[in-house]
Phi, psi and omega in degrees: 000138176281161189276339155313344169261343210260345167316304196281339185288000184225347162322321175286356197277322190284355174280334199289340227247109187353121161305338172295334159298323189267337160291343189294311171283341156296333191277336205262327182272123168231180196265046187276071192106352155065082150284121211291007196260349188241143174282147172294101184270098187291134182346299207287358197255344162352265180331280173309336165293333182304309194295299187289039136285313191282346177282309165309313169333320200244349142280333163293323189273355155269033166270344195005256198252017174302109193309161164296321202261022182256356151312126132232204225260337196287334193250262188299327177120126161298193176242163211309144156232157170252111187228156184254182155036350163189182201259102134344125146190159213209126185315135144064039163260315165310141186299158172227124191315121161304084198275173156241153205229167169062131178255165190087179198283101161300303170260308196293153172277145173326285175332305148308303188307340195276318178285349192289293225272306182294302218283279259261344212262311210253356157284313156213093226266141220280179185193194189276357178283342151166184191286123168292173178305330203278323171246050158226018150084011190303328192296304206277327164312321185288319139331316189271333167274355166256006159258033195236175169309326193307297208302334179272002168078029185298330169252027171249188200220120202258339213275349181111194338292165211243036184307170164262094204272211188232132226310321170329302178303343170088232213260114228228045208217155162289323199282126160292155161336306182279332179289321205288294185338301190270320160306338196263327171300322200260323153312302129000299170313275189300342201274322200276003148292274187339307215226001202195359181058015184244181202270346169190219180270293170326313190260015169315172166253153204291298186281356161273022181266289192313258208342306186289322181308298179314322183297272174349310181281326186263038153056033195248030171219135171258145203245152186265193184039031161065051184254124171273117198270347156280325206260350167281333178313307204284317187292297192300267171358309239240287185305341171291278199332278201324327177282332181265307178243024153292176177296136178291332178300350191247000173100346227221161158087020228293167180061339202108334220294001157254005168268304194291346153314287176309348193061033179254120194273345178085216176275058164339143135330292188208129120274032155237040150276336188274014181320310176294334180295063184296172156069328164283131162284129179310129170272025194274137121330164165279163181191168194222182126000283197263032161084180183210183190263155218081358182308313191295318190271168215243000000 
């Protein structure tokens, strides 16, 4: 028997097993003698196994006596499963989308609402073809994700060192999300006291807005307190987008009004029949997560 087989013959025991076990065991095995029950772990994968202990380290333990099976797969991860011959499911093992509630401003300050709301206003500024950001509720999605985990950086990885990478590499900062935020508004703020004479981004005229907005994107305005002015751009952009056509349940999205711009019929139940059906419009309603109005009635 090959240690490839004798790998899968022994899988259901390793699926059962903690990740924290199995990073624990990979780390112990080294490829000194090729013991035929361990797959070969080559010298260069050391390192990177080291770090995702360390990425990992505070999240298992800050599972302390919270059962396996209150894991589901949207945060921490289940644990590995196998399944044959149908599609599993099991009432209230999946997460349930993290809505949001209540109105007005959780992080930004009047002040940040004024630049949130100008900047997010001139990426996608509304007309007749359909609601700009500003009335599809993007400032306030952006509030509630940065004063939520995105915004505290619950899934990046913080710890340094801080080089300047490369766009491949993603997200490359001392700064949380929320921290990134609030220096470049305010950094912002100031180039544009500095170069434009005014009193901030909001009170620019539309077509000096586009201008620092361009500056921004092509990394060609330097930001003070050590805000990289492409890479907030690239964030503010991206996060806009996600707000303007995520579930009206995430704050964003209001009515629905950029899905029914686009012809998306929402969260459907089955599209497939219509796999095939290039070019053809859904005749569904729009819908969301939480139904729409009229979802009751009959």
């Amino acid at each position: 028997m090959s240690s490839q087989d004798k790998f899968s013959a022994q899988r259901p025991d390793l699926e059962s097993r903690s990740l924290a076990q199995k990073i624990t065991d990979h780390e112990v095995r080294q490829p000194l003698g090729n013991p035929p029950d361990c797959v070969p772990v080559a010298p260069t994968v050391e390192v990177n196994l080291v770090r995702r202990r360390l990425l990992i380290g505070s999240a298992v333990v800050g599972l302390g006596g919270v059962a396996a099976a209150a894991i589901h797969d949207g945060e921490l991860g289940g644990l590995p499963q196998t399944f044959r011959g149908a599609v599993p499911w099991q009432e209230g093992t999946a997460d349930a989308p993290p809505g949001v509630s209540g109105s007005g401003y959780a992080f930004f300050t009047p002040q940040e609402v004024a630049f949130i709301e100008a900047a997010v206003g001139r990426l996608i500024p509304n007309d007749p073809v359909g609601p700009g950001a500003v009335e599809a509720n993007v400032p306030f999605f952006l509030d509630r994700q940065l004063a939520g985990r995105f915004g505290h950086g619950d899934h990046s990885y913080l710890g340094g060192p801080w080089p300047k990478g490369t766009p491949e590499q993603g997200y490359q900062t001392r700064f949380r999300p929320s921290q990134l935020y609030r220096a470049a508004m305010a950094a912002i703020d100031k180039h544009v006291g500095a170069n434009f004479g005014s009193a901030g981004f909001s009170k620019l005229a539309a077509e000096d807005q586009d201008k620092v907005l361009k500056g921004l994107e092509g990394g060609e305005i330097n930001l003070d307190d050590g805000v990289d002015s492409k890479n907030f751009f690239a964030m503010l952009l991206q996060n806009t987008k996600e707000g303007y056509f995520s579930d009206p349940i995430y704050g964003g999205n209001k009515d629905m009004g950029a899905w029914k711009m686009i012809g998306f019929p929402g969260a459907h139940y089955d599209y497939k029949e219509w796999v095939p059906r290039h070019g053809e419009r859904v005749p569904y309603p729009t819908v969301g997560f939480k139904g729409r109005p009229g979802w009751t009635e009959t």
